[in-house]
Structure formats: structure tokens, C-alpha cells
N, C-alpha and C positions, 0 to 999 in steps of 0.2 A: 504494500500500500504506500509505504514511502518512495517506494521509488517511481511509482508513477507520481503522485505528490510532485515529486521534484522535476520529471517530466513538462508535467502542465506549468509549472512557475519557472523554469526555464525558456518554456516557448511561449508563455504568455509575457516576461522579460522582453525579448527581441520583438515581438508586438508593437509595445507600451514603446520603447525605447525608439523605436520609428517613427510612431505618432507625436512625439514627442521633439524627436530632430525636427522632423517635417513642420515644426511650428517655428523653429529659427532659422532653419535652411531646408528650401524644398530638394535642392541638386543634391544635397549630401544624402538627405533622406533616401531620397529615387534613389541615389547607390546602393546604399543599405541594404532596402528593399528589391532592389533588383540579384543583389547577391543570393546563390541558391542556400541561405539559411533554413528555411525550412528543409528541402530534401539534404542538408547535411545534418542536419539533428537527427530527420528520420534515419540518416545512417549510422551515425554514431548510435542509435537506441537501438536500432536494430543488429549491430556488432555485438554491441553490451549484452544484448539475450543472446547470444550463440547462433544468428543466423547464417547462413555459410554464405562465403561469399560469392558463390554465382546469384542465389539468390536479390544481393543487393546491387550486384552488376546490374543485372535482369532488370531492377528496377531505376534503376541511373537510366539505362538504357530507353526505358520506357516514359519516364519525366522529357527524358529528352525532347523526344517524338510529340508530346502533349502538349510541350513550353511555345510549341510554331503556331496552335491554333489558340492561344492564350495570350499570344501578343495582339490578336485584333482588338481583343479589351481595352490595352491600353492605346491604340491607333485610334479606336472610336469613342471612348468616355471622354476626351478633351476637344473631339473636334461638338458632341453631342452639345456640351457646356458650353460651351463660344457659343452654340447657334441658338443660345437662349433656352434651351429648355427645362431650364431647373433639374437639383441637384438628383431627385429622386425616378425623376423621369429617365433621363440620361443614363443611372446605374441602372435601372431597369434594363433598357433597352440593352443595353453595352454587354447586361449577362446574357439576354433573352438572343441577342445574336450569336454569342461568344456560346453556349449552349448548344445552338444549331450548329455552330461549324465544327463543336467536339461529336456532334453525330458524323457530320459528312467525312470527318479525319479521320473518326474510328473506319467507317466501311471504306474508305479508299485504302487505309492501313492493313485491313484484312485481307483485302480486296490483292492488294501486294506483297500478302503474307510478311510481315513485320514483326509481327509478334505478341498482339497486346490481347 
């Protein structure tokens, strides 16, 4: 139980810590945030329980593949904002596309036997 405990207030730490840049400096934040800290937490937690390491390859491998249709999110929530449509509208949409193009990347994925 502690050690997930420590789990979650680690990764909820790198959260807070971002949101927080991001109110003195939006650029440093976006690096922050752009660094793969979460999928390296998930590795290190995932080493620490004895996962073998093809397994965590396998999923390095597969973040990878997922990071390309994930970047529309951020290509389309800043242009949504400038065009006036408020803060909630914009996040809506930005997931509600970002959504649909992780369907059409999984089946072109499969589609070319990738792996996922």
C-alpha cells in the first residue's frame, strides 16, 4: 500500500510542478511537459515490480506509435483558442478529434501489422 502511496504523490508531484512552472514560464513548462515523464515513471514502476524487459520495450515501442496521433491535440487546442471559442469548447473538441484519429491510427496500425 505504501508503495503505490508513493506512486501516486510522485506522479501527482510532476503534475502540480508543471502547472505551476507554466504560471511563471509557459516555454519552460511546455518542456517539462513535453519530456516523456510520464512513460518514464511508468518504466521505472514497472522495472521496480520485476517486469522483464521486453515487456517494457514492447511498450516504449508502442507510446511511440500513439505520441504521432497525440500531437494533433496540441496543433488544434491553440489554433481552437485564437478562433474565439472558449476555453471548454476548444478542449472538447481538440479531445473529441484527437479521439477519432487514435481510432483511424489504431486500424491503419493493425492494418500494417505494428503491433498494438
Amino acid at each position: 500500500m505504501l508503495y503505490y502511496a508513493l506512486k501516486v504523490f510522485v506522479s501527482a508531484i510532476v503534475i502540480v510542478a508543471i502547472a505551476e512552472i507554466a504560471k511563471r514560464n509557459t516555454g519552460f513548462a511546455a518542456l517539462v511537459a513535453s519530456l516523456p515523464l510520464t512513460s518514464l515513471l511508468a518504466f521505472i514502476w514497472l522495472h521496480l515490480e520485476g517486469i522483464a524487459p521486453s515487456q517494457i520495450a514492447d511498450l516504449s515501442k508502442q507510446i511511440f506509435w500513439l505520441v504521432l496521433p497525440s500531437l494533433l491535440f496540441f496543433l488544434l487546442l491553440p489554433v481552437l483558442l485564437k478562433q474565439g471559442l472558449g476555453f471548454w469548447l476548444s478542449l472538447s473538441l481538440s479531445v473529441a478529434v484527437t479521439i477519432g484519429c487514435y481510432f483511424v491510427f489504431f486500424f491503419i496500425l493493425r492494418r500494417i501489422e505494428v503491433g498494438l
